[in-house]
TIFIFI-345405 format. One line per 8 residues: number of its first residue (from 1); for each residue x, y, z of N, C-alpha, C, O. Coordinates in steps of 0.05 Angstrom, whole numbers, plus 5000, padded with zeros to 4 digits. Layout:
BEGIN
NUM> X/Y/Z/X/Y/Z/X/Y/Z/X/Y/Z; ... $
This chain:
BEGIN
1> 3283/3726/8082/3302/3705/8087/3288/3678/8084/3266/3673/8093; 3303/3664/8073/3284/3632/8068/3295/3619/8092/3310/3626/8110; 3281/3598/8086/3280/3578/8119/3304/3562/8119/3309/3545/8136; 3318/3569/8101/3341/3554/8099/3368/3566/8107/3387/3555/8118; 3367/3595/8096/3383/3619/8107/3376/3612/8136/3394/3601/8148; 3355/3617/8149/3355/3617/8173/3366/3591/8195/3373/3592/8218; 3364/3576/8183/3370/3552/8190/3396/3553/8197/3404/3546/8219; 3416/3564/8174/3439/3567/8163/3455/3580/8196/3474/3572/8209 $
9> 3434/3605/8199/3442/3633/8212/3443/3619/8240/3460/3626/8257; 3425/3601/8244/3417/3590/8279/3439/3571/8287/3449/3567/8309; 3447/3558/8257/3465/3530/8266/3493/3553/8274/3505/3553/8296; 3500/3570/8252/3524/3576/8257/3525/3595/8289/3546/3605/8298; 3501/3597/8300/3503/3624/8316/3503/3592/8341/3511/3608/8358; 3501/3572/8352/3496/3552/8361/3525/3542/8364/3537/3539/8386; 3535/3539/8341/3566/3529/8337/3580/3549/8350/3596/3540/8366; 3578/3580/8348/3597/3603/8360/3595/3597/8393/3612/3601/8409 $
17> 3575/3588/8395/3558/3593/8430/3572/3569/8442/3577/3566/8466; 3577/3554/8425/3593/3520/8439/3618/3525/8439/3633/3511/8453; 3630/3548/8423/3657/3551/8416/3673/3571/8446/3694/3572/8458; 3651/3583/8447/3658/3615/8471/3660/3595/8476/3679/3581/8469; 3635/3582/8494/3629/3562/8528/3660/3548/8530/3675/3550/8549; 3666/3533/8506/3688/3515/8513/3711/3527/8512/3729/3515/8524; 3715/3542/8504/3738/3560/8505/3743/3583/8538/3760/3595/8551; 3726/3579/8538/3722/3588/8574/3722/3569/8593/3732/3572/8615 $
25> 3712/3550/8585/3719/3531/8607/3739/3519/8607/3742/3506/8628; 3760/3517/8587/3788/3496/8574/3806/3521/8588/3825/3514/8602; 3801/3548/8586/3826/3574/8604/3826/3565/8637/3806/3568/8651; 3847/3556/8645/3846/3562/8674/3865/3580/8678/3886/3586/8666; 3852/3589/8701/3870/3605/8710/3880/3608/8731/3867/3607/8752; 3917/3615/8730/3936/3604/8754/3923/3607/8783/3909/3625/8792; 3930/3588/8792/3921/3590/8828/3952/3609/8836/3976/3612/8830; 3928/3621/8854/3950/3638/8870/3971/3631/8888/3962/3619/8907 $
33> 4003/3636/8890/4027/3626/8901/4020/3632/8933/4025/3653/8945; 4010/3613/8943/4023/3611/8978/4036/3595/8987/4043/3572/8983; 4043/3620/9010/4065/3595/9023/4050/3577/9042/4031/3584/9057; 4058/3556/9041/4056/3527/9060/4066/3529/9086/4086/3541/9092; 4043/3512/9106/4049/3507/9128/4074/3487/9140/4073/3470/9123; 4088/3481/9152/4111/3470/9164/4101/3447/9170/4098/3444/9195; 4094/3426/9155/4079/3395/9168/4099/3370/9177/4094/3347/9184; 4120/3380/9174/4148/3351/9178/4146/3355/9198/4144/3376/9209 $
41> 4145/3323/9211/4144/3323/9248/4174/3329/9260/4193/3326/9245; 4175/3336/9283/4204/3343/9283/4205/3378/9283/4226/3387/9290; 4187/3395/9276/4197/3420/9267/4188/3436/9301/4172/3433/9320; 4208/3451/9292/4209/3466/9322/4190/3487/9319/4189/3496/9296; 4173/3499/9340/4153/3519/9346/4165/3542/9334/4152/3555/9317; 4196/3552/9344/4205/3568/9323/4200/3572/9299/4187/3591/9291; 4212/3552/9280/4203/3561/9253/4176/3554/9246/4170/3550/9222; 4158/3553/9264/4126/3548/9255/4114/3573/9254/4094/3580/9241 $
49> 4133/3593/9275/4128/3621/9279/4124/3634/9263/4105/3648/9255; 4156/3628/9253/4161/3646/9242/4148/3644/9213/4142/3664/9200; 4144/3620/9204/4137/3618/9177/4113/3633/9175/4109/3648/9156; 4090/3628/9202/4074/3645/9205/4066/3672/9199/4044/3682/9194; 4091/3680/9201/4093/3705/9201/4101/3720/9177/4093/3743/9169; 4115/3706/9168/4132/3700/9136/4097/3705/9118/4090/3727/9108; 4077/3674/9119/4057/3683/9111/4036/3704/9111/4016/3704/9096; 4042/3723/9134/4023/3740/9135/4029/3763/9119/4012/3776/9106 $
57> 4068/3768/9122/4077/3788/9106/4071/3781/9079/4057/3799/9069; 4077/3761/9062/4067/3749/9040/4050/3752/9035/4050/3758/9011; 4029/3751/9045/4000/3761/9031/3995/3784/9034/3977/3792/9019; 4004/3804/9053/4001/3833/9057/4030/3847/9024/4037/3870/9018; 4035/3830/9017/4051/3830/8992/4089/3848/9004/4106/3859/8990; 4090/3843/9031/4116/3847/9044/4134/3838/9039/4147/3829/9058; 4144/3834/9008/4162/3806/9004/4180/3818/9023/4173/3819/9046; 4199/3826/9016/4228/3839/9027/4225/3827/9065/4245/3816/9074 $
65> 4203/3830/9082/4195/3819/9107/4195/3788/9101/4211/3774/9113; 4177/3778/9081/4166/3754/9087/4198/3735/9076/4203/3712/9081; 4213/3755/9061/4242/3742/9056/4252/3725/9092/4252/3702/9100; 4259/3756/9106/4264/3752/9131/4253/3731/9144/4269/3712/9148; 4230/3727/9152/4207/3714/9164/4222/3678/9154/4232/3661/9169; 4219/3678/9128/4228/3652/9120/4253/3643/9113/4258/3620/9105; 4273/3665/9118/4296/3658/9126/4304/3650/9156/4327/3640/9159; 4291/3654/9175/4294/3644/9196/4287/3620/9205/4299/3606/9222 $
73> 4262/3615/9190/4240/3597/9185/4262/3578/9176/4270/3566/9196; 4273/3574/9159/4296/3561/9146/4312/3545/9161/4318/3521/9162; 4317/3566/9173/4346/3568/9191/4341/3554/9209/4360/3539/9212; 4320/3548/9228/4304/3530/9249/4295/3504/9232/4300/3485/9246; 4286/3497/9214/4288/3474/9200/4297/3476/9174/4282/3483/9156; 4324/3469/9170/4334/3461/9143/4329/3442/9128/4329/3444/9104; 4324/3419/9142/4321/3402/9124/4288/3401/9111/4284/3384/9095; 4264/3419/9117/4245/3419/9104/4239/3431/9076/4249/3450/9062 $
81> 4220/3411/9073/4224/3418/9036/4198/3455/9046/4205/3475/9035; 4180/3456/9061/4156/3474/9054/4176/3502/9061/4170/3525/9056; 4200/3492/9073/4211/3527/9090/4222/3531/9061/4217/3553/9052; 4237/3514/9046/4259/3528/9024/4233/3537/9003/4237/3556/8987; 4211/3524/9004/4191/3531/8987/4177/3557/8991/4169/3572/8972; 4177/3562/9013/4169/3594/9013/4191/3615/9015/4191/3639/9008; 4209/3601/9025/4232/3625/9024/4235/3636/8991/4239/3658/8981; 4228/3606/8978/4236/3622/8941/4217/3632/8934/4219/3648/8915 $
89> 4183/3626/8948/4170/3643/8934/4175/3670/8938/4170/3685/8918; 4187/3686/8967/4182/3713/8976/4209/3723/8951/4205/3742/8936; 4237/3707/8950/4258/3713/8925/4242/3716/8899/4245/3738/8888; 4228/3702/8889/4220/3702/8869/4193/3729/8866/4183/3737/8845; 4188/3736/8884/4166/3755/8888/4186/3776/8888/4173/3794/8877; 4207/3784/8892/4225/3796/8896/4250/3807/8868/4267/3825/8867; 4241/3786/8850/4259/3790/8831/4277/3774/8835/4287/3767/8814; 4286/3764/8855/4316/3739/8854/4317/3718/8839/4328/3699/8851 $
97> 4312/3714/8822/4307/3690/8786/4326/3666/8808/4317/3648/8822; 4355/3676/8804/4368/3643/8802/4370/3644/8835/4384/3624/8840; 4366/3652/8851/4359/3647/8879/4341/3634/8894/4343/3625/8917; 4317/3633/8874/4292/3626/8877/4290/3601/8868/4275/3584/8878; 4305/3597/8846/4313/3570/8824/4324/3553/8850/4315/3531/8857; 4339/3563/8860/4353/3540/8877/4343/3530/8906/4351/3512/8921; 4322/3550/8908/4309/3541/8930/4280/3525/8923/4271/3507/8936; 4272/3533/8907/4256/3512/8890/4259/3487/8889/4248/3472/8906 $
105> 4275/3477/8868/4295/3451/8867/4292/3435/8894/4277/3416/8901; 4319/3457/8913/4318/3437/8945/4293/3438/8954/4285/3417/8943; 4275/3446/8966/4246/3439/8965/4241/3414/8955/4240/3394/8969; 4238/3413/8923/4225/3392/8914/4240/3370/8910/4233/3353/8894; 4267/3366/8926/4289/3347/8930/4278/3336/8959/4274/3313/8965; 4273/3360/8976/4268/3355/9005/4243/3350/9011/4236/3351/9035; 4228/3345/8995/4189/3340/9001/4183/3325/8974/4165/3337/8961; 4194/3302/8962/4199/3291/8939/4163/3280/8931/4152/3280/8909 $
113> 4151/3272/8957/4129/3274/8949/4099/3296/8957/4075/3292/8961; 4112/3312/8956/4093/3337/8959/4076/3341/8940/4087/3342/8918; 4055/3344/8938/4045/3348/8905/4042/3383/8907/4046/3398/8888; 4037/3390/8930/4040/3423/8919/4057/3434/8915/4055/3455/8903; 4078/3426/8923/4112/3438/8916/4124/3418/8884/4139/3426/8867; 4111/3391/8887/4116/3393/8853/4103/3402/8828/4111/3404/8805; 4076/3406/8841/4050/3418/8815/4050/3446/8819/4030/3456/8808; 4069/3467/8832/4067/3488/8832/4075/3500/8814/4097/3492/8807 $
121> 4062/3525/8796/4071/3539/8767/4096/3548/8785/4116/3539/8775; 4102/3563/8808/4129/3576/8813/4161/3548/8804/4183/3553/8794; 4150/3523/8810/4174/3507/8801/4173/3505/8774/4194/3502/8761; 4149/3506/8761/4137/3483/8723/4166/3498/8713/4183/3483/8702; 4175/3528/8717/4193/3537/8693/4213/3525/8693/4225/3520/8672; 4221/3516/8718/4252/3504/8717/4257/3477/8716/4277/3463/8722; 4229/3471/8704/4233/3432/8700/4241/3420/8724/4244/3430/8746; 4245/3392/8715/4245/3365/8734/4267/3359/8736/4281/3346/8720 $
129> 4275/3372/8761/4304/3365/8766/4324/3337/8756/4347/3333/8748; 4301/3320/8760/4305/3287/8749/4315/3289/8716/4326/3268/8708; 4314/3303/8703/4311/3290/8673/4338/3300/8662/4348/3322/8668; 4351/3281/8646/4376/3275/8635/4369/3288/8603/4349/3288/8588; 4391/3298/8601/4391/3310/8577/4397/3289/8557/4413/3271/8559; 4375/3297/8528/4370/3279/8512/4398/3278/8491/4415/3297/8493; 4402/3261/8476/4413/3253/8460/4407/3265/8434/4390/3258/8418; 4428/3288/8430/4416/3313/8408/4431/3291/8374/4421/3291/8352 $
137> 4445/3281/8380/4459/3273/8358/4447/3250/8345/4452/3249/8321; 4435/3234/8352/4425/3213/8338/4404/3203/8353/4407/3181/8362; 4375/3216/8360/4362/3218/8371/4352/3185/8371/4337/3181/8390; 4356/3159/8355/4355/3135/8354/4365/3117/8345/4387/3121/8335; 4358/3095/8345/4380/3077/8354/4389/3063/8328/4380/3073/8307; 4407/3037/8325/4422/3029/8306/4400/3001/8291/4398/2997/8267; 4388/2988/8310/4362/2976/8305/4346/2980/8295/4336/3001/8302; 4331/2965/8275/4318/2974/8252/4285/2958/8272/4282/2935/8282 $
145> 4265/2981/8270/4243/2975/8299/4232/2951/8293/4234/2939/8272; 4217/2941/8318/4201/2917/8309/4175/2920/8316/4168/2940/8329; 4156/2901/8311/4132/2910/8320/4125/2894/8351/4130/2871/8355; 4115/2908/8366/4107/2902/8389/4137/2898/8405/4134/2897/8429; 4159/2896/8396/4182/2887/8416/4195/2867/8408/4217/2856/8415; 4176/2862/8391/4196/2819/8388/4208/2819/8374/4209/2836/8356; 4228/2792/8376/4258/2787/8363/4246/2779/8327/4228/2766/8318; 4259/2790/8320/4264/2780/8287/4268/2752/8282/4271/2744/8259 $
């Protein structure tokens, strides 16, 4: 082999070795779905319980319990965004698609700035409740563009 073949052989085997590395480090992979603690002031010891309890079945993988657990949890504070948030994860663990959809949503209506109830993959499928459906027909406008903004 000449020194140039080899040369050849080292760069390309160098390039593969940068390609794995970064390609392994660019995969993340999903964080695991838990349920959240009850942090809105105001919440009764009840549903702190119970949510409690909700999470233990949840991770012992008891959806069908941890349903229970966080329906009560619920039921003692409604108006929190973290109770409707776990109640849809144990639905959604469960198979309940558009049950889980809607407890999702109220959640991230009811804890508007939560970042773990809005950066959670269990909400990403069902989009941003906020966003208006686009304008399929004439996706722009009658104005011919300008540069930077300014008037003609």
């Amino acid at each position: 082999m000449s020194s140039r073949t080899t040369w050849l052989v080292a760069l390309s085997v160098a390039l593969l070795l940068m390609i794995v590395i970064q390609a392994g480090g660019c995969s993340s992979k999903r964080k695991p779905l838990v349920p959240l603690a009850l942090t809105d002031a105001g919440i009764s010891r009840e549903a702190v319980v119970w949510t409690e309890q909700g999470a233990r079945a949840y991770q012992e993988k008891q959806f069908g319990e941890a349903k229970k657990y966080f329906a009560e949890a619920m039921a003692a504070a409604p108006g929190s965004g973290q109770a409707h948030y776990n109640y849809a994860l144990a639905l959604n663990a469960l198979g309940e698609a558009a049950a889980a959809r809607h407890h999702f949503l109220e959640a991230a209506n009811l804890a508007p700035g939560d970042k773990v109830i809005w950066d959670s993959p269990a909400l990403a499928p069902y989009g941003d409740p906020d966003t208006r459906k686009q304008m399929k027909g004439r996706p722009y406008g009658t104005e011919r563009p300008t540069f930077g903004g300014m008037s003609r």
